[in-house]
mmCIF file as Biopython writes it, N, C-alpha, C and O atoms, coordinates in Angstrom:
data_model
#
loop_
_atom_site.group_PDB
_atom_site.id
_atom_site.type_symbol
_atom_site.label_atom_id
_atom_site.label_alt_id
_atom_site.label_comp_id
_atom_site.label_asym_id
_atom_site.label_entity_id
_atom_site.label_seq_id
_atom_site.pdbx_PDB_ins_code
_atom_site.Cartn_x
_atom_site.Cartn_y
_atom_site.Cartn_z
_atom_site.occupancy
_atom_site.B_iso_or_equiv
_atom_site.auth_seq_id
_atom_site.auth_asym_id
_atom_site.pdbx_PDB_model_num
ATOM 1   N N  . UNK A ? 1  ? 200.304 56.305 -25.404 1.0 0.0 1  A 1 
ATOM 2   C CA . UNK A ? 1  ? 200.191 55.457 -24.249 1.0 0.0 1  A 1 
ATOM 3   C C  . UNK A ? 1  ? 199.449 56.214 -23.144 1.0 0.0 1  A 1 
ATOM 4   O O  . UNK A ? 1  ? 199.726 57.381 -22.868 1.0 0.0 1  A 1 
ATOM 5   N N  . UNK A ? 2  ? 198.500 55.513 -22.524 1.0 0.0 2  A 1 
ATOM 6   C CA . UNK A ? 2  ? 197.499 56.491 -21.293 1.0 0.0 2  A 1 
ATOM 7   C C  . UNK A ? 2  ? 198.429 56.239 -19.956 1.0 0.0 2  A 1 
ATOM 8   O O  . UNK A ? 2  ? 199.109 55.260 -19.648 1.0 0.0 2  A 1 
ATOM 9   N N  . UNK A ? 3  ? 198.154 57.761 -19.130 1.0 0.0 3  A 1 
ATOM 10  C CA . UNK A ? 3  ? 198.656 57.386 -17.785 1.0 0.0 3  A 1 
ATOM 11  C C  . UNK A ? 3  ? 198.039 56.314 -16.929 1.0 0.0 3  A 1 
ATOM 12  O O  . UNK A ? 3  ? 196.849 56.031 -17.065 1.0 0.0 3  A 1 
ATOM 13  N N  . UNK A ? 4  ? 198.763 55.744 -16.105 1.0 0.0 4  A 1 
ATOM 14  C CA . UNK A ? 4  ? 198.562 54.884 -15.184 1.0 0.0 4  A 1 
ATOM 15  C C  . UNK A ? 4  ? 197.310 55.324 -14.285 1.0 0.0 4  A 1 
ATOM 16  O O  . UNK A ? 4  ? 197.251 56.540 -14.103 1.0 0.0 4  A 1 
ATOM 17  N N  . UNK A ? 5  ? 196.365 54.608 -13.726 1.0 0.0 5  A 1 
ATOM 18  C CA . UNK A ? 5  ? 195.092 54.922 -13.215 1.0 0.0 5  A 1 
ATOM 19  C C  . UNK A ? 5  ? 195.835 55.504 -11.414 1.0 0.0 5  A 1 
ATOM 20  O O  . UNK A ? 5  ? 196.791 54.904 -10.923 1.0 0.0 5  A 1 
ATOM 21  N N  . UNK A ? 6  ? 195.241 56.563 -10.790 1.0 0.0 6  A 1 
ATOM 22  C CA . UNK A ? 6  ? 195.103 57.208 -9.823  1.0 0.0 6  A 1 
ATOM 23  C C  . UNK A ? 6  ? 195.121 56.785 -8.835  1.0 0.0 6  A 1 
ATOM 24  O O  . UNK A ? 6  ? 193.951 56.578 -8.511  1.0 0.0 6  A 1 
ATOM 25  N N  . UNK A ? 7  ? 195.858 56.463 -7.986  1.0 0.0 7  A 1 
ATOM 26  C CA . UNK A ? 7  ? 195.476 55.482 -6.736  1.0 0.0 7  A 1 
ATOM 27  C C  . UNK A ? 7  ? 194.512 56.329 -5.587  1.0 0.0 7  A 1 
ATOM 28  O O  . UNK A ? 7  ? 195.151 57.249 -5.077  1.0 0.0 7  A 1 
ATOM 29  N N  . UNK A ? 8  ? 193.097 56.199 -5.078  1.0 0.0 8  A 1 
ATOM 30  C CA . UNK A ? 8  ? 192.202 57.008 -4.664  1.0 0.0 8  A 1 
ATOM 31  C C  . UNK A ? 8  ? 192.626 56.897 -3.149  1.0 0.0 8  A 1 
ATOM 32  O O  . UNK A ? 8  ? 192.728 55.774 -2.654  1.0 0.0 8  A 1 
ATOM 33  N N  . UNK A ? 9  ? 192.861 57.958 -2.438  1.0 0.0 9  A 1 
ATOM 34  C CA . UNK A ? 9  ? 193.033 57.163 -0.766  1.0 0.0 9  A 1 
ATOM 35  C C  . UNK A ? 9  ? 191.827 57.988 -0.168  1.0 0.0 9  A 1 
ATOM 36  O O  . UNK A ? 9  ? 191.542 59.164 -0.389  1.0 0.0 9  A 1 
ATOM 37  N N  . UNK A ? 10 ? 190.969 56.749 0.932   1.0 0.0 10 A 1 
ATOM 38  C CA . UNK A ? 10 ? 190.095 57.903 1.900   1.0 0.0 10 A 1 
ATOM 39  C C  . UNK A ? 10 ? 190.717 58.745 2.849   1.0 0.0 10 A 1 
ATOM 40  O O  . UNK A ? 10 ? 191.468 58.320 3.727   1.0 0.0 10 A 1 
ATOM 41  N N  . UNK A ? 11 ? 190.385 60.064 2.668   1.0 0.0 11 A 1 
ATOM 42  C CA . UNK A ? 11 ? 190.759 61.101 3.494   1.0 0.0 11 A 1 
ATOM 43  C C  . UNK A ? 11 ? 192.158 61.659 2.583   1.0 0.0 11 A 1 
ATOM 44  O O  . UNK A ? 11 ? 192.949 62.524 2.960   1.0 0.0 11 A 1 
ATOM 45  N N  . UNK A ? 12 ? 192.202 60.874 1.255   1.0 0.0 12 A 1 
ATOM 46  C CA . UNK A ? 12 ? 193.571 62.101 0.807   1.0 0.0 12 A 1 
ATOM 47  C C  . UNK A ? 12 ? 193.197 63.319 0.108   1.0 0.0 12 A 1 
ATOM 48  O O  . UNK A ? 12 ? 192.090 63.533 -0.387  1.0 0.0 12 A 1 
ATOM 49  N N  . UNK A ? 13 ? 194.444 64.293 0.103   1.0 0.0 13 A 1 
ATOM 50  C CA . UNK A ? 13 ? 193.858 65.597 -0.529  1.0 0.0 13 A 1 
ATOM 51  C C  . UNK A ? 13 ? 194.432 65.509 -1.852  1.0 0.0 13 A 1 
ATOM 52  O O  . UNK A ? 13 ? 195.335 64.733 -2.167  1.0 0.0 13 A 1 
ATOM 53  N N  . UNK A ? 14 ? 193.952 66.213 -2.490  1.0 0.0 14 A 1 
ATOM 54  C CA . UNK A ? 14 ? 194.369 66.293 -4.391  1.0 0.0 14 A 1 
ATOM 55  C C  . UNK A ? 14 ? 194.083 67.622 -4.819  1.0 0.0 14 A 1 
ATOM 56  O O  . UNK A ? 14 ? 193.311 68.551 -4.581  1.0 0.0 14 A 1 
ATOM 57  N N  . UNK A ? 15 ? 195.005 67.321 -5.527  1.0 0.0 15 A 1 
ATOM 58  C CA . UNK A ? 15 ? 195.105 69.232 -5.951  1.0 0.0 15 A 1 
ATOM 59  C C  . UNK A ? 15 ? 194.235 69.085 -7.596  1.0 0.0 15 A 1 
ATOM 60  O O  . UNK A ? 15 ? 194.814 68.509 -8.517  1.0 0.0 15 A 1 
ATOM 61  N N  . UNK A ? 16 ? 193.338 69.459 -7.720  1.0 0.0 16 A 1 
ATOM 62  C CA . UNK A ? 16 ? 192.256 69.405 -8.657  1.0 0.0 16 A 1 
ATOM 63  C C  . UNK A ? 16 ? 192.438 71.077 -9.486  1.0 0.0 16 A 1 
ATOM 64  O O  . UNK A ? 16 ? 192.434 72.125 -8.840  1.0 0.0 16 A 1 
ATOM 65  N N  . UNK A ? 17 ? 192.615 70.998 -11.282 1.0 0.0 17 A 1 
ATOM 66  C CA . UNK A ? 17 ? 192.635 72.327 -11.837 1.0 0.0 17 A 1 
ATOM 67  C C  . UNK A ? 17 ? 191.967 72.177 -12.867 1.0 0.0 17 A 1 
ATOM 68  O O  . UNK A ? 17 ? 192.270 71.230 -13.592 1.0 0.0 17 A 1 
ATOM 69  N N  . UNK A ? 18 ? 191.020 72.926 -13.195 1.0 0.0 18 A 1 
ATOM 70  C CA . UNK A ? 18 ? 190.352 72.548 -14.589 1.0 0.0 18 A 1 
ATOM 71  C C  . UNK A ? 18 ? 189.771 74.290 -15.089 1.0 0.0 18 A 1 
ATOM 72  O O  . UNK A ? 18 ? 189.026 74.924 -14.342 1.0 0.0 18 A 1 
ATOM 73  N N  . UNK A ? 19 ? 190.116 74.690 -16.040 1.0 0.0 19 A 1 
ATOM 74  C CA . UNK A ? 19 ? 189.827 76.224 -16.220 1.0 0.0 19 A 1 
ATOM 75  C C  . UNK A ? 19 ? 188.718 76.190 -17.870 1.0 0.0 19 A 1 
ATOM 76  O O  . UNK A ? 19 ? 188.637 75.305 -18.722 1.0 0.0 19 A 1 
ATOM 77  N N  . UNK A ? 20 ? 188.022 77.525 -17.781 1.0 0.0 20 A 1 
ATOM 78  C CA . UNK A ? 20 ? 187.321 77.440 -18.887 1.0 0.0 20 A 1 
ATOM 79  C C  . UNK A ? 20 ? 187.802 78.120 -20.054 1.0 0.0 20 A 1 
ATOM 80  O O  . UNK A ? 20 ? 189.018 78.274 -19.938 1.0 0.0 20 A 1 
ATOM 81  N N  . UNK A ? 21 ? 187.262 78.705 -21.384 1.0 0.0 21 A 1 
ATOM 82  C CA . UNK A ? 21 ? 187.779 79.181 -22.440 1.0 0.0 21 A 1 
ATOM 83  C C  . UNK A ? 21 ? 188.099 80.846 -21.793 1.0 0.0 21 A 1 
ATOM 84  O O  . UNK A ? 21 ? 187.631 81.678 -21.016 1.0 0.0 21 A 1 
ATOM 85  N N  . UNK A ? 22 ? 189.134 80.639 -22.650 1.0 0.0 22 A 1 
ATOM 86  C CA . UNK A ? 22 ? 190.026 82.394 -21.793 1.0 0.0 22 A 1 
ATOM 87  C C  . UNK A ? 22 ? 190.051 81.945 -20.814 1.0 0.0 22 A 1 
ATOM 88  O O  . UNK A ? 22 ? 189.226 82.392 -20.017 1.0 0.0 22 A 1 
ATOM 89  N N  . UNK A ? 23 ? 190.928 80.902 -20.358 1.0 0.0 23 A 1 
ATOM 90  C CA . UNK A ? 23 ? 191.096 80.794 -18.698 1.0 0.0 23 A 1 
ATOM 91  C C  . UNK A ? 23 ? 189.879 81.183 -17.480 1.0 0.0 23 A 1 
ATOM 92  O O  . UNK A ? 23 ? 190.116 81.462 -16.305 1.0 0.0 23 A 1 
ATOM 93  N N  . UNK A ? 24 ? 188.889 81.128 -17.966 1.0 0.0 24 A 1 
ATOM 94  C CA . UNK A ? 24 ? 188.092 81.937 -16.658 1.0 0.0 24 A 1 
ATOM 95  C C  . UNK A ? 24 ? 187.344 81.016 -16.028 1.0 0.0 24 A 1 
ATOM 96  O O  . UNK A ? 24 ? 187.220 79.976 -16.675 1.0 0.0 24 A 1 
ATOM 97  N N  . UNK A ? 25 ? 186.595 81.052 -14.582 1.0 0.0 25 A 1 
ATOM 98  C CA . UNK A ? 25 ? 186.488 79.952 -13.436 1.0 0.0 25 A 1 
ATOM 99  C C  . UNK A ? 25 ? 185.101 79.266 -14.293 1.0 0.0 25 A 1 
ATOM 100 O O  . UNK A ? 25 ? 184.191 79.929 -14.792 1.0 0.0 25 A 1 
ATOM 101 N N  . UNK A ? 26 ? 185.212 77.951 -14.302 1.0 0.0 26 A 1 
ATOM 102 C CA . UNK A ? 26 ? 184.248 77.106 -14.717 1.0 0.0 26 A 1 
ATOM 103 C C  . UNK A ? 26 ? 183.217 76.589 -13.580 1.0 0.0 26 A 1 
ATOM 104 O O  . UNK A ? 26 ? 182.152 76.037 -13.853 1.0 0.0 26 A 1 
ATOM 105 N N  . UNK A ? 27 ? 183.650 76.827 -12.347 1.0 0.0 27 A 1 
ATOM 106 C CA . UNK A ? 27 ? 182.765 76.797 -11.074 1.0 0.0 27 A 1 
ATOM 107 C C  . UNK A ? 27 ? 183.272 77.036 -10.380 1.0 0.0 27 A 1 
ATOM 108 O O  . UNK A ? 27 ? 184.503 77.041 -10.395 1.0 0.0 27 A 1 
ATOM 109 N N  . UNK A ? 28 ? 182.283 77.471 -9.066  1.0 0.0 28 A 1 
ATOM 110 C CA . UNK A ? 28 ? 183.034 78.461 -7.614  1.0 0.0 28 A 1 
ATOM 111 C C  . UNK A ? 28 ? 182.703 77.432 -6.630  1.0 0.0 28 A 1 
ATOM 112 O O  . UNK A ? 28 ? 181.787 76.624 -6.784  1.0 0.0 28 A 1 
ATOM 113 N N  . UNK A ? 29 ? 183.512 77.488 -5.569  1.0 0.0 29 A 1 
ATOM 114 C CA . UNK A ? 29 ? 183.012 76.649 -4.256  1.0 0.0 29 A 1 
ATOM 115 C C  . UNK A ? 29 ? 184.126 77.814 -3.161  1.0 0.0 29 A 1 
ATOM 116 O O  . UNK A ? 29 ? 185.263 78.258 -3.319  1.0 0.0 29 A 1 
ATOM 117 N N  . UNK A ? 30 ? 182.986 77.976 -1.965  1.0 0.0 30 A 1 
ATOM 118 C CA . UNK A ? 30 ? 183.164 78.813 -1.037  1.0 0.0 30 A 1 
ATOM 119 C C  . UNK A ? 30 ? 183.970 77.794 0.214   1.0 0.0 30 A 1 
ATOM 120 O O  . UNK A ? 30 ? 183.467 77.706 1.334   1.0 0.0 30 A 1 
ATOM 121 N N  . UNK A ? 31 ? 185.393 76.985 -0.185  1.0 0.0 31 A 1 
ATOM 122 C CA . UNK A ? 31 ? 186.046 76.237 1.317   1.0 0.0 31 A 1 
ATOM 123 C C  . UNK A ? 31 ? 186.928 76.929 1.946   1.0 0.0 31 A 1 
ATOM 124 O O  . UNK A ? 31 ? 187.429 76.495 2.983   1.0 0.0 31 A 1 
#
């Protein structure tokens, strides 16, 4: 069964994680 779709809000924050093989950073951002 798929999860329920995301409710998007403008101006909300989300905690976003996505890692590469051996755990290591798949992209950098300088915030």
């Amino acid at each position: 069964m798929a999860r329920p779709l995301r409710i998007a809000l403008a101006g909300g924050r989300y905690h976003v994680t996505a890692r590469g093989n051996e755990r290591r950073a798949i992209f950098r951002d300088d915030v």
